[in-house]
mmCIF file of the C-alpha atoms, coordinates in Angstrom:
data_MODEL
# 
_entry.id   MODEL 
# 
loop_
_atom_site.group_PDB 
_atom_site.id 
_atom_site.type_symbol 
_atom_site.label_atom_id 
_atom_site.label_alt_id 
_atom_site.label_comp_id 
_atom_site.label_asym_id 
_atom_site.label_entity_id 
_atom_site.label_seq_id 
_atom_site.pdbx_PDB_ins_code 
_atom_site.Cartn_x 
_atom_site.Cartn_y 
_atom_site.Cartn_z 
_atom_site.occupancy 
_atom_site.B_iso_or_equiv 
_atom_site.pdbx_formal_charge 
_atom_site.auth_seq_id 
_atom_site.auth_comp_id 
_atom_site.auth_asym_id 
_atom_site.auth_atom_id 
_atom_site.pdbx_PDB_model_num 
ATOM 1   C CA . UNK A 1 1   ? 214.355 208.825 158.375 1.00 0.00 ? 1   UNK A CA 1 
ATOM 2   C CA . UNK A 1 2   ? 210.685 208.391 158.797 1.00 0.00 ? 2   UNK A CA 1 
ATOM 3   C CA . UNK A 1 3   ? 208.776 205.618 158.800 1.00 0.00 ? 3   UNK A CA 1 
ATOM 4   C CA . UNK A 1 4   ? 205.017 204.832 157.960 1.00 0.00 ? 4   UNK A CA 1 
ATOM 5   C CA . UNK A 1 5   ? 203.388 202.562 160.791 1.00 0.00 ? 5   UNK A CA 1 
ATOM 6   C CA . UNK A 1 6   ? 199.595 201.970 161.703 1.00 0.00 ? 6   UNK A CA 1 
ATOM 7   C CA . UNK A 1 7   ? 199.823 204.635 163.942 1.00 0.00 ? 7   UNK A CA 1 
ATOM 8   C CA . UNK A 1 8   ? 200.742 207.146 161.095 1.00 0.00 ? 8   UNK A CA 1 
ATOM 9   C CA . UNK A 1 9   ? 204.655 208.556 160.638 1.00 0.00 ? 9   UNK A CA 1 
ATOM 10  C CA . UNK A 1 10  ? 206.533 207.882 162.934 1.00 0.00 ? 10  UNK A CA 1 
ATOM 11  C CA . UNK A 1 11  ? 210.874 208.595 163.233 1.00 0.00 ? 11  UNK A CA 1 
ATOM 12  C CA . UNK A 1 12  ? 213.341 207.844 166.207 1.00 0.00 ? 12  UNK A CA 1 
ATOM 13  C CA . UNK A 1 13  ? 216.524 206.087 166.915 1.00 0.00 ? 13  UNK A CA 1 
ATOM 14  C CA . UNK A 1 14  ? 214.767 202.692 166.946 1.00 0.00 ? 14  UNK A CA 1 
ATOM 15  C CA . UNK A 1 15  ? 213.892 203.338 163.956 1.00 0.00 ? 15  UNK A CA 1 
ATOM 16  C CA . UNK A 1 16  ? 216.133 201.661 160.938 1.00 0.00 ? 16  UNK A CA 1 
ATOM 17  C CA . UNK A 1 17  ? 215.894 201.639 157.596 1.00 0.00 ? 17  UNK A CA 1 
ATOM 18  C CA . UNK A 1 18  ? 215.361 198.493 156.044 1.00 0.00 ? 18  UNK A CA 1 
ATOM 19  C CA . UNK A 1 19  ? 218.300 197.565 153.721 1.00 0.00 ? 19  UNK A CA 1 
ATOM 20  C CA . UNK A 1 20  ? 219.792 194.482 151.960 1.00 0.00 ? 20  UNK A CA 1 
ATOM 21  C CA . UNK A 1 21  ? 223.622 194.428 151.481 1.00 0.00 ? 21  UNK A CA 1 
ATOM 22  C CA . UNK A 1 22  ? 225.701 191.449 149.732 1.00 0.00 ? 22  UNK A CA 1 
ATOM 23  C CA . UNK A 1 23  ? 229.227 191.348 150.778 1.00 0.00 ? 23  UNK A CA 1 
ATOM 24  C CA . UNK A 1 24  ? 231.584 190.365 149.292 1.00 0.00 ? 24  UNK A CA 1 
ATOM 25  C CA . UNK A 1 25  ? 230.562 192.121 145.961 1.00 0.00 ? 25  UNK A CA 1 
ATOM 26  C CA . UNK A 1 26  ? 231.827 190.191 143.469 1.00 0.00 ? 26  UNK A CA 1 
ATOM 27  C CA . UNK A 1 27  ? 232.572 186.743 144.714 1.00 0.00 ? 27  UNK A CA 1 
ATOM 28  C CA . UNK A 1 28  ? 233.097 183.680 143.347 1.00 0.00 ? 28  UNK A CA 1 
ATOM 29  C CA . UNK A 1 29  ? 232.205 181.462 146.065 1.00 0.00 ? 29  UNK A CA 1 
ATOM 30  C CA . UNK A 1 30  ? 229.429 182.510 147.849 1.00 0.00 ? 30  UNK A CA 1 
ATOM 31  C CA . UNK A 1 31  ? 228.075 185.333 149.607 1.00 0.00 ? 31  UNK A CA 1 
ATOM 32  C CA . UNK A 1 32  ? 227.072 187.273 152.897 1.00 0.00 ? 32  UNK A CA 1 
ATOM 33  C CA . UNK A 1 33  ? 223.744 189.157 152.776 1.00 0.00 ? 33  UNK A CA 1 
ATOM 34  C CA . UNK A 1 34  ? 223.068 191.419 155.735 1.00 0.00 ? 34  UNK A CA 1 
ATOM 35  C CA . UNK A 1 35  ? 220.011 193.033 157.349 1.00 0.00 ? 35  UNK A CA 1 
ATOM 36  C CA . UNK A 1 36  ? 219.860 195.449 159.950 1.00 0.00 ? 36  UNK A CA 1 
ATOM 37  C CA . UNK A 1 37  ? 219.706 193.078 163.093 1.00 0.00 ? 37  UNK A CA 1 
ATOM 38  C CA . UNK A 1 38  ? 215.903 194.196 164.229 1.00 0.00 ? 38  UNK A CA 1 
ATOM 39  C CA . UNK A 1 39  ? 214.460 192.748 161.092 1.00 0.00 ? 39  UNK A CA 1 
ATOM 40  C CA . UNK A 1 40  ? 217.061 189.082 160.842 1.00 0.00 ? 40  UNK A CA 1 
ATOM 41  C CA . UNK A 1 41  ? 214.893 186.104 161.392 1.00 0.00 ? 41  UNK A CA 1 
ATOM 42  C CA . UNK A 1 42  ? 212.080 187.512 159.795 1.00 0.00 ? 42  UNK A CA 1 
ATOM 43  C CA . UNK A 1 43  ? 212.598 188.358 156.076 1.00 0.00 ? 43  UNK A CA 1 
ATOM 44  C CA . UNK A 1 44  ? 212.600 186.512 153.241 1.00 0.00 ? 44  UNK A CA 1 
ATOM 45  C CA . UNK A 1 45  ? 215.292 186.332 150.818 1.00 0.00 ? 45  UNK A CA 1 
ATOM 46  C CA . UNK A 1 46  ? 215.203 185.451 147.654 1.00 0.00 ? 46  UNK A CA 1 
ATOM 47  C CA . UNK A 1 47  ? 217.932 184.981 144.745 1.00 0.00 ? 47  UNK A CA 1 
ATOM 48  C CA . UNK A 1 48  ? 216.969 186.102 141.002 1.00 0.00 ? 48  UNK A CA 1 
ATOM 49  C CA . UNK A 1 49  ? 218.541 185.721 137.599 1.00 0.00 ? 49  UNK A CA 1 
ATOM 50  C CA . UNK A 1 50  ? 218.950 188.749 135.675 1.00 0.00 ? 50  UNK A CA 1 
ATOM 51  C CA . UNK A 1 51  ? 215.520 186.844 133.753 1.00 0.00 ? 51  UNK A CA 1 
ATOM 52  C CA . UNK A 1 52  ? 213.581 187.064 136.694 1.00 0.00 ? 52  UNK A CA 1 
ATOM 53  C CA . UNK A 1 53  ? 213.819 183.492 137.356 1.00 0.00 ? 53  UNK A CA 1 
ATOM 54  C CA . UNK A 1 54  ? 213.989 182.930 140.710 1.00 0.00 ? 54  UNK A CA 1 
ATOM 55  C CA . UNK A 1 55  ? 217.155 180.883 141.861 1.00 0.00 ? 55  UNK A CA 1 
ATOM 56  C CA . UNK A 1 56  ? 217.013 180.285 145.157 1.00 0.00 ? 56  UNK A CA 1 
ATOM 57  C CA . UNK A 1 57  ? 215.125 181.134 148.356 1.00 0.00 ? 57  UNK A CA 1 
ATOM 58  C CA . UNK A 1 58  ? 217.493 181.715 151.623 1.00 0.00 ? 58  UNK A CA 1 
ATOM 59  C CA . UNK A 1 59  ? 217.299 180.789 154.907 1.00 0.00 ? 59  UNK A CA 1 
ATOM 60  C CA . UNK A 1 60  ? 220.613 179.833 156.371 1.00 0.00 ? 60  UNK A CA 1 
ATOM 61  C CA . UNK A 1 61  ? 220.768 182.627 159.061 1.00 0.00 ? 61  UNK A CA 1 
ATOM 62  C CA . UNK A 1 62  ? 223.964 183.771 161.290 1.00 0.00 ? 62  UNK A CA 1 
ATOM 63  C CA . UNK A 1 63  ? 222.811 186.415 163.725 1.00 0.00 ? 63  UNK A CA 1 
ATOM 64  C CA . UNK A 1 64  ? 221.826 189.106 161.002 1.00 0.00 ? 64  UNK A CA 1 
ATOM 65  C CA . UNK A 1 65  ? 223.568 187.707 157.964 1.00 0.00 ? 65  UNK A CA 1 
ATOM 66  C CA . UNK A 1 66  ? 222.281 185.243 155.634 1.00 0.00 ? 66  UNK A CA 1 
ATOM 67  C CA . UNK A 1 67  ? 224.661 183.004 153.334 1.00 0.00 ? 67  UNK A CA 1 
ATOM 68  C CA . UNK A 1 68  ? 224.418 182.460 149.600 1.00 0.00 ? 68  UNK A CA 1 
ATOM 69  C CA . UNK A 1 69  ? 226.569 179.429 148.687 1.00 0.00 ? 69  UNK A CA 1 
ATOM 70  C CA . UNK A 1 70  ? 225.945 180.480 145.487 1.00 0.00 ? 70  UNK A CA 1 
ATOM 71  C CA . UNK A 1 71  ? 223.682 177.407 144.668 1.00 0.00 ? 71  UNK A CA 1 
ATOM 72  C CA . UNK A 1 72  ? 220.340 176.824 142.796 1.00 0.00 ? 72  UNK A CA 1 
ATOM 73  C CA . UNK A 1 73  ? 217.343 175.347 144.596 1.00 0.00 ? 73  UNK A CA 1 
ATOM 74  C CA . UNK A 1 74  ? 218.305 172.121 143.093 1.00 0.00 ? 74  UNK A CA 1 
ATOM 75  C CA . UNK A 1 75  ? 221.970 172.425 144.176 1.00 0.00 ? 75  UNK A CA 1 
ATOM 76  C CA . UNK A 1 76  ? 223.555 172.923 141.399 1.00 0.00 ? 76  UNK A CA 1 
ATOM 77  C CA . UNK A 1 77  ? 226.222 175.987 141.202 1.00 0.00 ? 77  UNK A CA 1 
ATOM 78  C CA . UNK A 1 78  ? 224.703 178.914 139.168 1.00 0.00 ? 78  UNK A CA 1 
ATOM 79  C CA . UNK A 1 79  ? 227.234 179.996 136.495 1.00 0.00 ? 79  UNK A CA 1 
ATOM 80  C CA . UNK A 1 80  ? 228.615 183.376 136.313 1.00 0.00 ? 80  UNK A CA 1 
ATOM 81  C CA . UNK A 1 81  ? 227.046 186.333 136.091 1.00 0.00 ? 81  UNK A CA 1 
ATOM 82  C CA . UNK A 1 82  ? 224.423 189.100 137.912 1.00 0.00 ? 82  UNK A CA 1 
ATOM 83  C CA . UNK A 1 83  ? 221.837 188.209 140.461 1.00 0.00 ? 83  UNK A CA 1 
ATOM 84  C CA . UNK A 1 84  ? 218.923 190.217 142.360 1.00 0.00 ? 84  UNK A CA 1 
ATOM 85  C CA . UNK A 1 85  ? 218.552 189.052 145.718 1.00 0.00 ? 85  UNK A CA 1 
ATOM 86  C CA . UNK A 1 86  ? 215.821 190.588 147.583 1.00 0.00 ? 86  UNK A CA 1 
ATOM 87  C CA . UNK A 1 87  ? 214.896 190.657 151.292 1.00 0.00 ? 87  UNK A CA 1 
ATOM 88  C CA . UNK A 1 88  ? 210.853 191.007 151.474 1.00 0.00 ? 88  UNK A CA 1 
ATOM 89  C CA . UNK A 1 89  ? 209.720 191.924 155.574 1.00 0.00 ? 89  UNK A CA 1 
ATOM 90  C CA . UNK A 1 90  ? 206.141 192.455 156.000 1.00 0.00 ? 90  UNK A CA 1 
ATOM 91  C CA . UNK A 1 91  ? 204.808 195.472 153.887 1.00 0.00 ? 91  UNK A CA 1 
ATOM 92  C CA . UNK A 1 92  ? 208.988 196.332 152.740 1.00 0.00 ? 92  UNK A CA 1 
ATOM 93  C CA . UNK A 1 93  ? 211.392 195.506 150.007 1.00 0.00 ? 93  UNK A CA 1 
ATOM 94  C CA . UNK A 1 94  ? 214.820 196.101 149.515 1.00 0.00 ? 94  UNK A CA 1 
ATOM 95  C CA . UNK A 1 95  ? 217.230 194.549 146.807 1.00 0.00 ? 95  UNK A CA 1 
ATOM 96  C CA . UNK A 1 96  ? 221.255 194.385 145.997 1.00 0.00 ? 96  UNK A CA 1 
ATOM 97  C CA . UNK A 1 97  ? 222.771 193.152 143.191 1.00 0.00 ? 97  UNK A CA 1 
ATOM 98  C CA . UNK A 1 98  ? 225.381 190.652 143.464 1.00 0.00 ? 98  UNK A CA 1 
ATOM 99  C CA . UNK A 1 99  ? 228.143 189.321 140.977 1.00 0.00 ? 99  UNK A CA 1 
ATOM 100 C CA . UNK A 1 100 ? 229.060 186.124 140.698 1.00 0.00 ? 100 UNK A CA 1 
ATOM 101 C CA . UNK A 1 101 ? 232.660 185.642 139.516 1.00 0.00 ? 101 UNK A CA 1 
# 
């Protein structure tokens, strides 16, 4: 992989891609969302209807994993169905879809 940085392109083993992954995929519960541990702490998740509502906005953090309880920003459970949740870290985005049982 390369990676753009303001010193130009730049590749290496430090180097990792920036990913969002929702385990377990589907779930009726709640849900996992991991980042590659260099980037935890600092992105911003956020949950999305299908719409493009947004549903939530994450922060619960357990060493590189965030948790979804599967909750609205007013606390109410969101019903079945597909969700976007995206990780945003500076300049990056990456997305996973999620199904909710």
């Amino acid at each position: 992989y390369f990676y753009w940085s303001d010193m130009g392109i730049e590749g290496g083993e430090d180097m990792q891609e920036f990913v969002v992954t929702a385990v377990p995929n589907p779930s009726g519960s709640g849900v996992s969302i991991e980042v590659p541990s260099i980037y935890a702490g600092e992105v911003e998740i956020l949950v999305y209807d299908l719409a493009g509502k947004l549903v939530s906005r994450i922060t619960e953090l357990n060493g590189s994993t965030y948790s979804w309880d599967c909750r609205d920003a007013s606390g109410e459970e969101v019903p079945s169905g597909t969700y976007m949740i995206k990780g945003i870290f500076e300049d990056r985005s990456a997305s996973a879809r999620f199904v909710k049982l």
